[in-house]
C-alpha positions in Angstrom: 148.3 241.9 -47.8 150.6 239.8 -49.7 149.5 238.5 -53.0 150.9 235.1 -54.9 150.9 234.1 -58.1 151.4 230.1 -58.3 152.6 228.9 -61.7 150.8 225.7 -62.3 152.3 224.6 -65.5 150.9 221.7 -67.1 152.4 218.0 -68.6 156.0 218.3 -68.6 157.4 216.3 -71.4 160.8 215.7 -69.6 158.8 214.3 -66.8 155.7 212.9 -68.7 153.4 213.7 -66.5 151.5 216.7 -65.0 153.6 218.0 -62.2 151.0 219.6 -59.6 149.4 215.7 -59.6 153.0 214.6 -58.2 153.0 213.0 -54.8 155.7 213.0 -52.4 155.1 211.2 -49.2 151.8 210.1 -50.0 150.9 214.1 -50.3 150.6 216.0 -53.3 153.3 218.6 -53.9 151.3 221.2 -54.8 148.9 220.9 -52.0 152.1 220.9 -49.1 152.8 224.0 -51.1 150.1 225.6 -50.6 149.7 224.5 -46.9 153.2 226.3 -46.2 152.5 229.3 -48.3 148.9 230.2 -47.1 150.4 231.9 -43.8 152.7 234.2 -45.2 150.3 235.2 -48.4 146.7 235.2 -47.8 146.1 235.9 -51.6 147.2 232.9 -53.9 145.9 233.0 -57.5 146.7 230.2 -59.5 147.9 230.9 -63.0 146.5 227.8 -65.3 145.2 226.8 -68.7 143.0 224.6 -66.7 140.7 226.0 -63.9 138.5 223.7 -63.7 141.1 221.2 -62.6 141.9 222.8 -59.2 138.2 223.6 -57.8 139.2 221.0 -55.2 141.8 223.7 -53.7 139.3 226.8 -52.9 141.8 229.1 -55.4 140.7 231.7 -57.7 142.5 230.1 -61.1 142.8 232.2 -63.8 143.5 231.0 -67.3 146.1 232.3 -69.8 144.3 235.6 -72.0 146.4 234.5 -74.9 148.1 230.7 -74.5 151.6 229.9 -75.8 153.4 232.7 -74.1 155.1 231.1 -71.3 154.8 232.2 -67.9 154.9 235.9 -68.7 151.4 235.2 -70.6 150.2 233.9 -67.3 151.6 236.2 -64.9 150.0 239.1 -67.1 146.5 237.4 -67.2 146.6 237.2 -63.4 147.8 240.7 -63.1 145.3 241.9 -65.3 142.5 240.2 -63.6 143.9 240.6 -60.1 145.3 244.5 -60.1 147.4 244.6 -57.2 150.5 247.0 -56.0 153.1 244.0 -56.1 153.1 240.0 -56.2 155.1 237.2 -55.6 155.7 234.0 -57.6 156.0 230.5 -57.2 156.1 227.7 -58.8 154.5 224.2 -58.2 157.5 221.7 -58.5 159.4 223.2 -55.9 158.7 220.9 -52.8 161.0 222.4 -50.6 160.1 225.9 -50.7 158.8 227.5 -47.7 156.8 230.3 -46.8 158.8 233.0 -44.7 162.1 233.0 -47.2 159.4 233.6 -49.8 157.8 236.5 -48.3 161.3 237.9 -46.9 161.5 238.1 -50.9 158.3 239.7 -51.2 159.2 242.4 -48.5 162.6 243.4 -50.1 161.3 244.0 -53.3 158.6 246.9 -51.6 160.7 249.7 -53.0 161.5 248.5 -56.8 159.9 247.4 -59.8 160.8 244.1 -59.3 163.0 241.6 -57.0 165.2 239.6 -58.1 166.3 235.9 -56.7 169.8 235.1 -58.1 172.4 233.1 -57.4 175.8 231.8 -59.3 173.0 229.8 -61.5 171.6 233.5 -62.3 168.2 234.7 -62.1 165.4 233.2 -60.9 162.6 234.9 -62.1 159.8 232.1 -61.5 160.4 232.7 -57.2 160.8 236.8 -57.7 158.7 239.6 -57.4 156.7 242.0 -59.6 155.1 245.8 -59.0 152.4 246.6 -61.4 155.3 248.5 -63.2 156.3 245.2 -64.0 153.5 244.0 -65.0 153.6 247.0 -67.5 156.6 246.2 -69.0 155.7 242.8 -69.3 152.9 243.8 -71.7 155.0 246.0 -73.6 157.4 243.2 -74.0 155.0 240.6 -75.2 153.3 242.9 -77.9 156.8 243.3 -79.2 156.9 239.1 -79.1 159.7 238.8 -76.2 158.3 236.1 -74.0 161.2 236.2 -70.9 160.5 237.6 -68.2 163.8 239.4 -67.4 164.3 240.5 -70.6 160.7 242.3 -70.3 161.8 243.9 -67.4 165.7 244.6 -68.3 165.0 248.2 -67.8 163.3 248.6 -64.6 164.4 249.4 -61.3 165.5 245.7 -60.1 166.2 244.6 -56.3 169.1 241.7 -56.6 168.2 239.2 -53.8 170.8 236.9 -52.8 170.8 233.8 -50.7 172.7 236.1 -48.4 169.8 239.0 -48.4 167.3 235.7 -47.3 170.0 234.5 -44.6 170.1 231.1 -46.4 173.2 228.9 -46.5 174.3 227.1 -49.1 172.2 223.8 -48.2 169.0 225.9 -47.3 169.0 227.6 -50.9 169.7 224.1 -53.2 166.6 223.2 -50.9 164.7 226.8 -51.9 165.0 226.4 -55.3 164.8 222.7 -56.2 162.0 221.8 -58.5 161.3 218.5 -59.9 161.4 218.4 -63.9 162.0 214.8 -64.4 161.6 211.3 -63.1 164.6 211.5 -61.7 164.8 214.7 -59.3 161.4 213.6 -58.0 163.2 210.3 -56.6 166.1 212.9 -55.0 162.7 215.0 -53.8 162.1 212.0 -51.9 165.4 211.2 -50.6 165.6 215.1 -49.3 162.0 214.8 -48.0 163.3 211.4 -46.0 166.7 212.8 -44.3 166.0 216.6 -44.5 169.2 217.2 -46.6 169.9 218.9 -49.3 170.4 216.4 -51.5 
């Protein structure tokens, strides 16, 4: 079974409002997310300083142990209350990201510590995979007070995934990894969501 961890975030001061209660096409983001992820991972956990706030969506949510640390914090508090073999991540303001390429990720990170997503824009670590080896070296690295994810994990066994490796051109990955920071990629969002382009 295939087990995701979905980053929930919280207000974004570049976009000055609380991302997962953006809208695009009358919908909320994070609930088409969840519609096209579901399939491919029938485990999602959402990692959130909030909970109570997402009851509506049926989702174990699972607060920070320690908040302030970023999204390794929360990726270690899901891992530590959800002890599975590997996960996947995902964020919530990425409209466009869809549920196979996301477990093809998932799939060819099986034999390593952790999978990669890169491109020329480097890693992604945010849509990338973890073992519970990971998880281990995350918690090393944030006792030491090293909060980023790849450098937690700089010395584990790492599967590079390319656009290539998820048979995505060019187009197809801008649309993958797009996320919505401020005002203004939410109004692209919506032009890509109108004409199915890449923006």
């Amino acid at each position: 079974m295939r087990t995701l961890i979905l980053l929930m975030g919280g207000k974004s001061s570049r976009m000055g409002a609380d991302k997962t209660r953006l809208e695009l096409n009358g919908r909320p983001i994070i609930d088409d997310i969840i519609e096209k992820l579901s399939p491919y991972f029938p485990e999602i956990i959402l990692s959130t300083n909030e909970p109570e706030r997402y009851s509506r969506l049926g989702l174990a949510a699972i607060a920070d142990d320690t908040p302030g640390q970023g999204p390794a914090g929360g990726l270690l508090s899901v891992m530590n209350a959800f002890p599975r073999e590997q996960y996947q991540v995902a964020p919530c303001d990425t409209p466009f990201i869809d549920g196979a390429t996301l477990a093809r990720v998932f799939d060819l990170s099986k034999d390593s510590d952790a999978g990669i997503v890169f491109s020329k824009e480097g890693p992604q670590p945010l849509l990338s995979s973890y073992s519970i080896a990971a998880r281990d070296a995350i918690e090393r690295g944030i006792s030491r007070g090293v909060f980023k994810i790849m450098a937690c994990i700089e010395e584990l066994r790492i599967r590079w995934i390319s656009a290539a490796d998820l048979g995505l051109d060019e187009d197809s990955w801008r649309r993958f990894v797009f996320n919505v920071n401020n005002p203004e990629d939410l109004e692209i969002a919506r032009t890509m969501a109108s004409d199915g382009g890449p923006g």
